[in-house]
KEKEDO-806299 format. One line per 4 residues: their letters; for each residue z, x, y of N, C-alpha, C. Coordinates in Angstrom, 3 decimals, m for minus. Each point is the difference from the previous one (the first is absolute). Layout:
N
A) Z/X/Y/Z/X/Y/Z/X/Y  ...
# end
This chain:
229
XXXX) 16.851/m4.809/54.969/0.288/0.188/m1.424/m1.280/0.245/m0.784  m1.177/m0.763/0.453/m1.030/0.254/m0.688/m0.557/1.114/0.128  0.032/0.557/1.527/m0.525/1.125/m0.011/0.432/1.440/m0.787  1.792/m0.216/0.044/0.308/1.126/m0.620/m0.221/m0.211/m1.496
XXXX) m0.355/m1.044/m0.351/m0.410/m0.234/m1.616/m1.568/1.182/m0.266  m0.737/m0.712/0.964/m1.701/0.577/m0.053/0.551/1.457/0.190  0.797/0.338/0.892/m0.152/1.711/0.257/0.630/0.440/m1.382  1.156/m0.668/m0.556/0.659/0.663/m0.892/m1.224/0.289/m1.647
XXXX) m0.831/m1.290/m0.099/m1.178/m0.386/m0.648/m1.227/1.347/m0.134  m0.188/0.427/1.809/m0.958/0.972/0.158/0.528/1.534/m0.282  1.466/0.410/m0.364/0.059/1.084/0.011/m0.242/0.344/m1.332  0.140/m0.719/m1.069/m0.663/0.750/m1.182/m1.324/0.084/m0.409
XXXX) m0.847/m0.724/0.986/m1.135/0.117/m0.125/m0.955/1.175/0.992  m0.722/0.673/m0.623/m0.959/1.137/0.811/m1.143/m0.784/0.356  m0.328/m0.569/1.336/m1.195/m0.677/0.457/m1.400/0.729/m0.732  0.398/1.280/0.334/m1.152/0.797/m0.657/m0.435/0.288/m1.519
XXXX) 0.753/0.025/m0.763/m0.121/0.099/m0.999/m0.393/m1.277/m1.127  m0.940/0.302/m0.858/m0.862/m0.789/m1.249/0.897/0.230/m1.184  0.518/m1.482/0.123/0.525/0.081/m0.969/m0.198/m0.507/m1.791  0.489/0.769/m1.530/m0.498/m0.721/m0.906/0.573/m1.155/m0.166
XXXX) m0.600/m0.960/m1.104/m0.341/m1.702/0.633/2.136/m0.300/m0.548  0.596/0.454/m0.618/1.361/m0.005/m0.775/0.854/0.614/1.044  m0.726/1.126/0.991/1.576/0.086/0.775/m0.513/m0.713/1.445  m0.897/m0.113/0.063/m0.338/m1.268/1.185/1.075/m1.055/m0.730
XXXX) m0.596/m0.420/m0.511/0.840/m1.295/m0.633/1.575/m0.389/0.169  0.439/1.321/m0.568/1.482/0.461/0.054/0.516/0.096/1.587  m0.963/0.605/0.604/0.387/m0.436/1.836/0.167/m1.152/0.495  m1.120/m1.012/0.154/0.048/m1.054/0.203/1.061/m1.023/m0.705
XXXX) 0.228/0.224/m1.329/0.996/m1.349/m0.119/1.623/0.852/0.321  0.021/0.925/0.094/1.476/0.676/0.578/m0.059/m0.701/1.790  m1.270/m0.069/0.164/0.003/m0.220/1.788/0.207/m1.487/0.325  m0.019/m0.520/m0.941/m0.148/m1.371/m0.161/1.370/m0.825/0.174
XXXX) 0.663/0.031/0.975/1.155/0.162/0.385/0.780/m1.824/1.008  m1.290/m0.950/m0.052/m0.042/m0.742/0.651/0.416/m1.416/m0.982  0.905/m0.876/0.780/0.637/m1.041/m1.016/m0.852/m1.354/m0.515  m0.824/0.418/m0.068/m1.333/m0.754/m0.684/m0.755/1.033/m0.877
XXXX) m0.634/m0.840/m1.064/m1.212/0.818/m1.081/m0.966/0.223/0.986  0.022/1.156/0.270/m0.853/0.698/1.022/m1.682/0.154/m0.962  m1.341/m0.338/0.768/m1.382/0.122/m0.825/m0.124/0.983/0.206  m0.532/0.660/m1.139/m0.816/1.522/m0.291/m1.205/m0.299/0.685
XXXX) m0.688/0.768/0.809/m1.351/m0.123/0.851/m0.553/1.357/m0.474  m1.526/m0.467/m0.362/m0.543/1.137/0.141/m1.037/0.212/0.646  m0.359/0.889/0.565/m1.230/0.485/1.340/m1.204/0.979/m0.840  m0.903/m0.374/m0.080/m1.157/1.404/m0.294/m1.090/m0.346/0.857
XXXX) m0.657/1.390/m0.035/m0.949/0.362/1.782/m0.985/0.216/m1.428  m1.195/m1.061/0.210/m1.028/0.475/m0.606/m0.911/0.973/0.883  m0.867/0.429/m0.820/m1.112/1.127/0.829/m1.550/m0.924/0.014  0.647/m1.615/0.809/m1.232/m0.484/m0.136/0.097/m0.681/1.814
XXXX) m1.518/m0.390/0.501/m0.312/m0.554/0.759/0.160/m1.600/m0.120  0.967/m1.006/0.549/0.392/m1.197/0.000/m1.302/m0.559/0.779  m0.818/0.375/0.874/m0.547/m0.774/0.896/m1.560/0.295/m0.909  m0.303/0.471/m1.019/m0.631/m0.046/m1.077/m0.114/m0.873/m1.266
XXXX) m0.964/m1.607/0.071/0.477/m0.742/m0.907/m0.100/0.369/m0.857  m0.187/1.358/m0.963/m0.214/0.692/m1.362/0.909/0.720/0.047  0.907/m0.072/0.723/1.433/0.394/m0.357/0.875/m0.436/0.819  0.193/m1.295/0.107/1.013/m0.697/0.053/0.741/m0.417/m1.665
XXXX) 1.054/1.008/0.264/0.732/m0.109/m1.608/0.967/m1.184/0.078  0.032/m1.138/m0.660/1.144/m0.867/m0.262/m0.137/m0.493/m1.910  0.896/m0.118/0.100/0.248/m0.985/m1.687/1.795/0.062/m0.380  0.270/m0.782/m1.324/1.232/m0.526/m0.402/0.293/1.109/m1.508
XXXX) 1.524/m0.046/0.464/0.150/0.862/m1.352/1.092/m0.538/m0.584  0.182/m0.178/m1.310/1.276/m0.579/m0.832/0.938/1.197/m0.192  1.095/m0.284/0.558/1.279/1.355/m0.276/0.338/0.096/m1.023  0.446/0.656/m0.696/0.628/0.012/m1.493/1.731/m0.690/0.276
XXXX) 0.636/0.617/0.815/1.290/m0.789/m0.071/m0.094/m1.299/1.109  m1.104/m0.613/1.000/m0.022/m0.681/0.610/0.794/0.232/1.229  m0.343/m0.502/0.980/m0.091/0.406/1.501/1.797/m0.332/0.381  0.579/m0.667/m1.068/1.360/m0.431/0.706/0.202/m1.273/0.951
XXXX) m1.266/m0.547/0.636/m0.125/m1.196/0.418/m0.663/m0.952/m0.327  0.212/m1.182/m0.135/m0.605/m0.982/m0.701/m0.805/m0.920/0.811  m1.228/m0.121/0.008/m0.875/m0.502/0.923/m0.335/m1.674/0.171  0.106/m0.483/0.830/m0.380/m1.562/0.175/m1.528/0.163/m0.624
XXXX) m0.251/m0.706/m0.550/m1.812/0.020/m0.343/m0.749/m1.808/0.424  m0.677/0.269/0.670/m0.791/m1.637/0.056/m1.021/0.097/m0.996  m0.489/m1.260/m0.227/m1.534/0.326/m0.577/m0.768/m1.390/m0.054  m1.491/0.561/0.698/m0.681/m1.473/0.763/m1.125/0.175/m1.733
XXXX) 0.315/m1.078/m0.570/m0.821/m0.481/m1.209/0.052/m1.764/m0.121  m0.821/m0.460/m1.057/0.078/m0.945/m0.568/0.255/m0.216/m1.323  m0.200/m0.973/m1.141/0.194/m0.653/m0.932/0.786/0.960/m0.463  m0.617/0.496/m1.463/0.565/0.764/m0.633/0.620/1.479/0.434
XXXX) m1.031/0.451/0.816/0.490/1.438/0.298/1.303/m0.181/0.942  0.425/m1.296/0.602/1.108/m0.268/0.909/1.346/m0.157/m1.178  m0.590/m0.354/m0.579/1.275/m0.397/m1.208/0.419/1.397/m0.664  m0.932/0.674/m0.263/0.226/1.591/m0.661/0.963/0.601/1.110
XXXX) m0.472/m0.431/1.326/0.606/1.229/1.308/1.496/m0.840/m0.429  0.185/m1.183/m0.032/1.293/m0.466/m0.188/0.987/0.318/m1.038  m0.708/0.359/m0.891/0.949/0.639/m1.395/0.210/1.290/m0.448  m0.998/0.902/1.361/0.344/1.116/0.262/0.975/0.849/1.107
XXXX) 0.594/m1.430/0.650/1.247/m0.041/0.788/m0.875/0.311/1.595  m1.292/m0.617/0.189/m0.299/0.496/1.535/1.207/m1.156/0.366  0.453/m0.013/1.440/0.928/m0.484/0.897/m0.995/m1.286/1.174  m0.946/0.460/m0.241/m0.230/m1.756/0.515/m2.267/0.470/m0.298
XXXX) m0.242/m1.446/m0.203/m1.154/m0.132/m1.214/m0.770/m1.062/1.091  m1.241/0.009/0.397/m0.846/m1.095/0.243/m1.191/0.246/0.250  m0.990/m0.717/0.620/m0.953/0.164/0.206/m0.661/m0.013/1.920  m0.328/m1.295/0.287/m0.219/m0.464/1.046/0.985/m0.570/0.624
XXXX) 1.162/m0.572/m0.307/1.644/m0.036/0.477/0.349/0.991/0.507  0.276/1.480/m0.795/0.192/0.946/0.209/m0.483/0.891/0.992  m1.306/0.234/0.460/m0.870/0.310/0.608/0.258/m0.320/1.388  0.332/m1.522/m0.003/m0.169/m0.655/1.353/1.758/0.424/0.340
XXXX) 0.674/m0.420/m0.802/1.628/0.782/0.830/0.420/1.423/m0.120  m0.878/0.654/m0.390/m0.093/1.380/0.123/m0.691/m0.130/1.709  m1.340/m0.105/0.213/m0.567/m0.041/1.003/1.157/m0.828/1.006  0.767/m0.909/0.157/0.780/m1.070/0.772/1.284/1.598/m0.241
XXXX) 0.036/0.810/m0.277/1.229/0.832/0.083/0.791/0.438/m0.956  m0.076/m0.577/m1.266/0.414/0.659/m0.837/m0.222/0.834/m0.225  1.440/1.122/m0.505/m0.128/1.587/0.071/1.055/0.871/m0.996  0.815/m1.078/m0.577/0.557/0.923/m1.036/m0.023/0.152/m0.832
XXXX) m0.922/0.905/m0.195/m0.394/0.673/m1.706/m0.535/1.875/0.457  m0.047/0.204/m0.330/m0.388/1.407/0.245/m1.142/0.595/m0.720  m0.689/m0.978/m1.308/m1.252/0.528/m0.971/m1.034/m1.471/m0.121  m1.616/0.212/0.428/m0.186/m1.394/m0.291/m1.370/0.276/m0.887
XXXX) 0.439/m0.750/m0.912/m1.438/0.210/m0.936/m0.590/m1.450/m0.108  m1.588/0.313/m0.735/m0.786/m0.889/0.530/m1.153/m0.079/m1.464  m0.718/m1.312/m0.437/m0.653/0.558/m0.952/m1.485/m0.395/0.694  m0.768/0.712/m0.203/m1.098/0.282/0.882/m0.787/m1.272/m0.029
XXXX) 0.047/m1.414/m0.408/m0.773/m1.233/0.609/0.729/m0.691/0.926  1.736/1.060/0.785/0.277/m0.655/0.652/m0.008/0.719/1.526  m0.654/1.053/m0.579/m0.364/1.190/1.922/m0.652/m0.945/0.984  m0.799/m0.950/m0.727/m0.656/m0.814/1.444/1.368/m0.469/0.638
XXXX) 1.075/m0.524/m0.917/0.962/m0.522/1.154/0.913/1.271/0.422  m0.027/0.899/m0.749/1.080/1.200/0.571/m0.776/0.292/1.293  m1.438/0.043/m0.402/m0.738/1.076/1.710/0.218/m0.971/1.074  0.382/m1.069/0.096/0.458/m0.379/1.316/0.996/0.582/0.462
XXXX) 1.088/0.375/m0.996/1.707/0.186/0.381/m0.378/1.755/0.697  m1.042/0.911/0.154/m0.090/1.178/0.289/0.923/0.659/1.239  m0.221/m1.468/1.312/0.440/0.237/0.827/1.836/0.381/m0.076  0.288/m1.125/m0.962/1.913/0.012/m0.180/0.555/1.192/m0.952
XXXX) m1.454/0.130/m1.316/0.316/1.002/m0.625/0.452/1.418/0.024  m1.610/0.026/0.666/m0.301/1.619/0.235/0.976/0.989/1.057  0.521/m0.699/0.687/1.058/1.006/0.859/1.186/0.244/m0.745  0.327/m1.020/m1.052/0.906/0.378/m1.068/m0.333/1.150/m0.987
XXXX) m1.580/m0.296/0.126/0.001/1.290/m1.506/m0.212/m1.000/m1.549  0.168/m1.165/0.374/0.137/m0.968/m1.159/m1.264/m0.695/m0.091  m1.035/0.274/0.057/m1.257/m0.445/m0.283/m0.519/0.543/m1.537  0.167/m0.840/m0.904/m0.521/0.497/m1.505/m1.281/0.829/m0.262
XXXX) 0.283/0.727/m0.223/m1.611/1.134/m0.139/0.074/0.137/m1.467  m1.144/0.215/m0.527/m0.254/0.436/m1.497/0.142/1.004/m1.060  0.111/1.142/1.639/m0.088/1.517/m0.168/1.992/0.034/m0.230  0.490/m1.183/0.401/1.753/0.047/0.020/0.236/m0.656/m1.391
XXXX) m0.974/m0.514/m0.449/0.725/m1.161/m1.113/0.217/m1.298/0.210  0.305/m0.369/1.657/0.184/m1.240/m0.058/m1.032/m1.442/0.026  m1.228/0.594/m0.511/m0.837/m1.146/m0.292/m0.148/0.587/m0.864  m0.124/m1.468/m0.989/0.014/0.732/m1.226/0.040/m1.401/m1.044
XXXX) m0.579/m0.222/m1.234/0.253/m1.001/m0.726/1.292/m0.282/m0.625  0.422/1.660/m0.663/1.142/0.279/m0.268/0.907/m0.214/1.129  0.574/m1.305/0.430/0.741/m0.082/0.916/1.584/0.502/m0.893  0.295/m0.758/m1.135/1.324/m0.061/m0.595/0.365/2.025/m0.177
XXXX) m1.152/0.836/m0.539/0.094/1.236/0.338/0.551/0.943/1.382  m0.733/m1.000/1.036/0.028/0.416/1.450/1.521/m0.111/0.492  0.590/m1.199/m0.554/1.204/m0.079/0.233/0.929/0.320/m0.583  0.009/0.488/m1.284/0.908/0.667/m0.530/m0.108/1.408/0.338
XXXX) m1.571/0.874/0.052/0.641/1.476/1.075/0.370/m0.284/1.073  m0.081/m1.022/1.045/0.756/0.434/1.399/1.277/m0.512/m0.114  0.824/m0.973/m1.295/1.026/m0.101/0.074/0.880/1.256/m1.049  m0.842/0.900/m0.650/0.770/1.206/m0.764/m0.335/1.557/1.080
XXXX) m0.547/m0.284/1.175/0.472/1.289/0.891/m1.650/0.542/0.122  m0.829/m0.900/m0.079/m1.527/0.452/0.637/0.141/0.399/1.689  m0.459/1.060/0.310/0.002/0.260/1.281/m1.456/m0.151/0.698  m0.466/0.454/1.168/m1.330/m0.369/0.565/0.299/0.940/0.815
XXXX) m1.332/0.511/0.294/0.159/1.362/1.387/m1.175/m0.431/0.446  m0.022/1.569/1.651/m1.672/m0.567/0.257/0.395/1.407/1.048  m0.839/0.920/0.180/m0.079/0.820/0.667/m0.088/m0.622/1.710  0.935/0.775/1.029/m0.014/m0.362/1.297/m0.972/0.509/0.652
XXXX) m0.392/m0.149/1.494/m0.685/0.786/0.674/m0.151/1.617/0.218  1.440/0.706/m0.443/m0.290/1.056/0.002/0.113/0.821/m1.263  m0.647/m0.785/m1.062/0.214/0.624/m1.560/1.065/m0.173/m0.733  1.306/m0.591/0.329/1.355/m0.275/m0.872/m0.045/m1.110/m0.573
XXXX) 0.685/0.053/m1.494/m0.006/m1.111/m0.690/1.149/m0.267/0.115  1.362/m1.140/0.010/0.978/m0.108/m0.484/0.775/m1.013/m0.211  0.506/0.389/m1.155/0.652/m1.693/m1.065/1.407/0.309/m0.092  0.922/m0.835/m0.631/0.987/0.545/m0.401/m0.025/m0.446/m1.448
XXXX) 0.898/1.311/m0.676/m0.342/m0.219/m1.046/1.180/0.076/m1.152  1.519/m0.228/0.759/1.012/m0.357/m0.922/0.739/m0.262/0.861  1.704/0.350/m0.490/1.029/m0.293/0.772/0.932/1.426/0.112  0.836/0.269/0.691/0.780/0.841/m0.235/0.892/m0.041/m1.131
XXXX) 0.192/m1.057/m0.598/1.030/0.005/m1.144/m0.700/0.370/m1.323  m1.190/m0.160/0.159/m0.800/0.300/m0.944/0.496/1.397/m0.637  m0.346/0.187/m1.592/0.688/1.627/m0.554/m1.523/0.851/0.570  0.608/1.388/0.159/m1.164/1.095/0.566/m1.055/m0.661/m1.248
XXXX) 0.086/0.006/m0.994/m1.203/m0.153/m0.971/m0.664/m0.662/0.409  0.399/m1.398/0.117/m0.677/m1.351/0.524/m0.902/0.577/1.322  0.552/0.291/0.700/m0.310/0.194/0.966/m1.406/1.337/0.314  0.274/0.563/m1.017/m1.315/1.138/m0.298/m1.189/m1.174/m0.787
XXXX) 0.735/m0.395/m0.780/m1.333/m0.748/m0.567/m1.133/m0.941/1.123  0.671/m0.529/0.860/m0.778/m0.746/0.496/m0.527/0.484/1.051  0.261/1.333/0.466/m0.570/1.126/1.054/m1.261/0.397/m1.131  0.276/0.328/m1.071/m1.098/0.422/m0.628/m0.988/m1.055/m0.052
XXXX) 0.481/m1.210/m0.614/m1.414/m0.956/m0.233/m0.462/m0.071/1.650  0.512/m0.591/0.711/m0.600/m0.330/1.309/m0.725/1.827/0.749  0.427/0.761/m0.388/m0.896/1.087/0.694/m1.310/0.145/m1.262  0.253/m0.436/m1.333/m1.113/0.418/m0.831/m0.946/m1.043/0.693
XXXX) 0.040/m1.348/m0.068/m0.346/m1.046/0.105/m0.888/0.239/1.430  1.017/0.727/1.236/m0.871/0.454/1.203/m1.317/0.992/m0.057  0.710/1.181/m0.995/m0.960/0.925/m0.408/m1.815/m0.807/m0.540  0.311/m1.054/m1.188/m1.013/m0.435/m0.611/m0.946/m0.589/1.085
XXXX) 0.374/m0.303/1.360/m0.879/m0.835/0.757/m0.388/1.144/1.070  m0.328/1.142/m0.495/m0.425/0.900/1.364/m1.300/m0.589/0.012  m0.728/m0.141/0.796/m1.361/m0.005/0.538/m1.087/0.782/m0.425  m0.985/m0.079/m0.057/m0.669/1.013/m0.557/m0.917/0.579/1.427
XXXX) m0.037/m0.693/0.857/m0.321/0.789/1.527/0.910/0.983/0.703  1.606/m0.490/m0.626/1.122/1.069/0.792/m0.520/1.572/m0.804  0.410/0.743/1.009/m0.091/1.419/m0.401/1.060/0.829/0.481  0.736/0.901/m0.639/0.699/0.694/0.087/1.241/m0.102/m0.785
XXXX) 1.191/0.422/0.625/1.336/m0.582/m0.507/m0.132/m1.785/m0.394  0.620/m0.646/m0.313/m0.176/m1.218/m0.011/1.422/m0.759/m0.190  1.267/1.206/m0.748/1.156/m0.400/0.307/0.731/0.904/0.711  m0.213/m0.236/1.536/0.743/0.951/0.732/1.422/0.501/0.324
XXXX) 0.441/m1.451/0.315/1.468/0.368/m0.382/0.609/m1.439/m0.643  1.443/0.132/m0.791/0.466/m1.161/m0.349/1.553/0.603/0.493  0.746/m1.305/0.631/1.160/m0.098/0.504/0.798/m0.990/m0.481  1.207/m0.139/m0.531/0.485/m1.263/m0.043/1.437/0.187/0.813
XXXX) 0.838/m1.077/m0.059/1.132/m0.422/1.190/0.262/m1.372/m0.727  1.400/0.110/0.488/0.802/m1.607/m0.089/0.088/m0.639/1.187  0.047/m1.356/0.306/m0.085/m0.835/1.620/0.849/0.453/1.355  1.025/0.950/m0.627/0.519/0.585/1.050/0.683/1.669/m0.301
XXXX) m0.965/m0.074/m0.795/0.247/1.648/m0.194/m1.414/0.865/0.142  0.159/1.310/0.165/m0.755/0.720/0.168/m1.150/0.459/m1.157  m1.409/0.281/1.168/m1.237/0.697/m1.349/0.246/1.185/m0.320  m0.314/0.030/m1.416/0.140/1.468/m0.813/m1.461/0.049/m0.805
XXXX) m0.722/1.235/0.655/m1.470/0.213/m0.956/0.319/m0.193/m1.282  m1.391/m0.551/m0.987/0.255/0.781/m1.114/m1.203/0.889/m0.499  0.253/0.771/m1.169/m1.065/1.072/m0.352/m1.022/m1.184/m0.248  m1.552/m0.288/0.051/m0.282/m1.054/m0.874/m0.576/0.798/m1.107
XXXX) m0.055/1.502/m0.918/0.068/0.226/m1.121/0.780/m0.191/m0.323  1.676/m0.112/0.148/1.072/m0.690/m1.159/m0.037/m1.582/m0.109  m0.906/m0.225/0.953/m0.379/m2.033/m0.177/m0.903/m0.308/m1.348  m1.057/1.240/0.040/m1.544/m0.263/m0.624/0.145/0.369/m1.503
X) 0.845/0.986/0.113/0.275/1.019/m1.372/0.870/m0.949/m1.153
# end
């Protein structure tokens, strides 16, 4: 059944063809055919060298209609700045408690911010962190004084990327139920947002291609002048 879904999915789409960013759009949520809010994914091939630490591209971008999922947030602080993370709705708040049952296995949260007199205890957690991706960096936002800030963008649809080994970035960046508008808007901020962090060592193209897709539907190019324009 699934399969004849995907084939029925792939015939209105031309593998080959670049499409503008409104009838991409219009493909994908018609393809979107699966009995769950299927995630909008999007793929872009930068024109940069990953194994180059002057262009390793990562950072966080705030969506305009928000990502559609609502994120667990931790956050390792004390006194006051713990009390701010608390009235800014983070989902669980501590310091050296925290730290140590994070390290003992705790694992459900999906965003962890940190305010920077407490990295001596985060840089132990590197080992539990870092294969998650959840190690607070500065360049992400999540260290930061502004903790109560930190947690209100990753609970209104802040996303985080980071270019792979072979140049692709990719986030998701709505839902299928989302209206085409919504759904252009936050292709635009997150590709402007990609655009602003080119490198100044990359040379050449620098946005090579951009693709997006739903979790079980098919990629459709898009132009990235009807993204930029």
């Amino acid at each position: 059944m699934t399969g004849k879904r995907i084939k029925k999915a792939y015939e209105g789409v031309d593998k080959n063809k670049v499409y503008a960013l409104d009838e991409a759009i219009a493909l994908i949520k018609a393809g979107a055919t699966a009995k769950f809010d299927e995630t909008i994914d999007i793929a872009v091939r930068l024109g940069v060298d990953p194994k180059q630490s002057d262009q390793m591209v990562r950072g966080a971008v705030s969506l305009p209609a928000g990502s559609g999922k609502t994120l667990v947030v931790a956050v390792i602080a004390k006194g006051a700045k713990a009390e701010e993370a608390k009235k800014a709705g983070a989902d669980f708040v501590g310091d050296e408690d925290l730290a140590k049952a994070i390290e003992a296995g705790k694992s459900d949260f999906q965003r962890l911010i940190a305010t920077p007199d407490m990295m001596g205890v985060v840089g132990r957690l590197g080992k539990v962190l870092g294969p998650r991706g959840l190690m607070p960096n500065p360049k992400l936002g999540t260290v930061t004084m502004d903790v109560a800030g930190a947690v209100k963008a990753a609970k209104a649809g802040q996303v985080q990327f980071r270019v792979d080994a072979v140049g692709v970035v990719h986030a998701g960046i709505g839902k299928a139920s989302f209206s085409a508008d919504k759904i252009a808007e936050n292709i635009r901020a997150f590709v402007k947002n990609l655009n602003a962090l080119k490198p100044a060592s990359a040379s050449g193209v620098y946005l090579k291609q951009v693709s997006v897709s739903t979790t079980q539907g098919v990629g459709v190019k898009v132009a990235v002048p009807s993204i930029l324009g």
